[in-house]
C-alpha positions as CSV (number, residue, x, y, z in Angstrom):
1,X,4.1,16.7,-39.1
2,X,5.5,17.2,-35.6
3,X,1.9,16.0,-34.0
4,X,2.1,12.7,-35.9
5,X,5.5,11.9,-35.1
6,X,4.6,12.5,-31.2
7,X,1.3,10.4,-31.5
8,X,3.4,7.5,-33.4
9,X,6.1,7.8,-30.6
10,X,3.3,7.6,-27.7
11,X,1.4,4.8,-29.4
12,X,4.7,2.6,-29.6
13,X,5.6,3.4,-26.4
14,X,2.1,2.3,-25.0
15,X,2.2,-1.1,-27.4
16,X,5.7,-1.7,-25.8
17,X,4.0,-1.4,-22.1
18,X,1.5,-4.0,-23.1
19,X,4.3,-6.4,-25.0
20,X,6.9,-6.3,-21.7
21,X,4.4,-6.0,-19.5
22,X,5.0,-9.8,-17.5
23,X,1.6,-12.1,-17.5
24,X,0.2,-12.6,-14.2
25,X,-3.3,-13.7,-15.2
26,X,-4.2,-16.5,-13.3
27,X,-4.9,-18.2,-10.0
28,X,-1.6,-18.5,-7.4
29,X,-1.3,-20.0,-3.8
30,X,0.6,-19.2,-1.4
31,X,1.0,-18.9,2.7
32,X,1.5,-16.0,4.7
33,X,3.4,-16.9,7.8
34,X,1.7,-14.3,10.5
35,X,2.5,-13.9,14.1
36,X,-0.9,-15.6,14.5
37,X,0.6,-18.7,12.0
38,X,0.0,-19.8,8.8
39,X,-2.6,-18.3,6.4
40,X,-3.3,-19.9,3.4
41,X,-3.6,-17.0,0.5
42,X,-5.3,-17.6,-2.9
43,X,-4.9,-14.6,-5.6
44,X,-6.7,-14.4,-8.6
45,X,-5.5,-11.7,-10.9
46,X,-6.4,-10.4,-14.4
47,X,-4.6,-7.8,-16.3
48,X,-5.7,-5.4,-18.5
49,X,-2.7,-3.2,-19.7
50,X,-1.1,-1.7,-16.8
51,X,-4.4,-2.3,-14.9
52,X,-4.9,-5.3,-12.2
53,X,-8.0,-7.0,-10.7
54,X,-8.5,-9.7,-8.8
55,X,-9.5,-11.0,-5.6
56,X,-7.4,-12.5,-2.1
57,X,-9.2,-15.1,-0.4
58,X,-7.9,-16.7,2.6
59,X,-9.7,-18.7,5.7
60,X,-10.8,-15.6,7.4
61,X,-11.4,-12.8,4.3
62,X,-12.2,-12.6,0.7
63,X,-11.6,-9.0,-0.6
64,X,-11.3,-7.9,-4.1
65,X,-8.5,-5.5,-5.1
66,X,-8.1,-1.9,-5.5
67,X,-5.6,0.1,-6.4
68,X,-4.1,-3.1,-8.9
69,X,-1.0,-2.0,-10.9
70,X,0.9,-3.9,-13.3
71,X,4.5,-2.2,-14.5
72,X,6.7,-4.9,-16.0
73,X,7.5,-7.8,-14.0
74,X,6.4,-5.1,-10.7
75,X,2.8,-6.2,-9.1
76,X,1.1,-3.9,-7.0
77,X,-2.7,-4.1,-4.9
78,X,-4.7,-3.4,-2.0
79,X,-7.2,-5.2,-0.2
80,X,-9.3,-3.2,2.4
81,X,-10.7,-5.7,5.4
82,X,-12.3,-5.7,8.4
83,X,-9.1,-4.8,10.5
84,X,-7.6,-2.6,7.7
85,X,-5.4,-2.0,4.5
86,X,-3.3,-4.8,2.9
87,X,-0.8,-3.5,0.6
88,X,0.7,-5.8,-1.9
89,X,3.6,-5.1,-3.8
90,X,6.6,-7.5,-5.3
91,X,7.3,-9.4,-9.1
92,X,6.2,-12.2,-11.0
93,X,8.5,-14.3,-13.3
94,X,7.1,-17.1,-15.0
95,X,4.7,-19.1,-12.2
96,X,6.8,-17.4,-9.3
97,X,5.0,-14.3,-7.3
98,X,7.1,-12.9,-4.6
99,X,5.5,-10.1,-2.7
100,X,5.3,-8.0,0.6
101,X,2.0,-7.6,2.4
102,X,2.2,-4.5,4.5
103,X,-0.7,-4.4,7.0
104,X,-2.4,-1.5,8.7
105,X,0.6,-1.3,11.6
106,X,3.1,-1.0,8.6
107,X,4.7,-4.7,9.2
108,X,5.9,-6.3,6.2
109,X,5.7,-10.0,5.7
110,X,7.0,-12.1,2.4
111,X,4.2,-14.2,0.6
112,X,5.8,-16.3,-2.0
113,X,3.0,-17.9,-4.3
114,X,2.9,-20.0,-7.2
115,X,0.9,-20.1,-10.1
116,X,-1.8,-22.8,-10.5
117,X,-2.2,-25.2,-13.5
């Protein structure tokens, strides 16, 4: 009795995950203003659960993501390029994704993207 109860608690809780979980799928833009200027950003992400994937593409790199989290509104990836580690991490509401890109010498620069239609 006491193993179906738990395994009725852990499926809702998993269902409820999926339900709140915000929806990100989709194709945003955005720019990145760099110390070397603007970069032009295009994410493509797909969720599956709690688990992202995607892609970043810009003028200089196209890298698909690892590490792609999904926790509520809370969006988290990596990209590895040529010069390093990207780390993205911010929240989506509605067509609006506001993140922070971390790059390899631990700088943090906003990238506000919208959702395309």
């Amino acid at each position: 009795m006491r193993f179906a109860f738990v395994l009725t608690a852990a499926l809702a809780l998993a269902l409820a995950v999926v339900v709140f979980a915000a929806d990100v799928a989709g194709t945003w833009k955005g720019t990145l203003e760099t110390p070397m200027g603007p970069m032009e950003n295009t994410i493509v992400l797909a969720a599956d659960g709690a688990s992202l994937t995607g892609s970043v593409k810009t003028d200089f790199f196209e890298a698909k993501l690892d590490n792609g989290k999904l926790d509520g509104d809370k969006v988290s990836f990596e990209i590895n390029i040529e010069f390093g580690k990207l780390v993205y991490e911010g929240t989506v509401a509605g067509d609006d994704l506001k993140l922070n890109v971390t790059g390899p010498d631990g700088s943090k620069i906003p990238l506000n993207a919208k959702r395309q239609k």
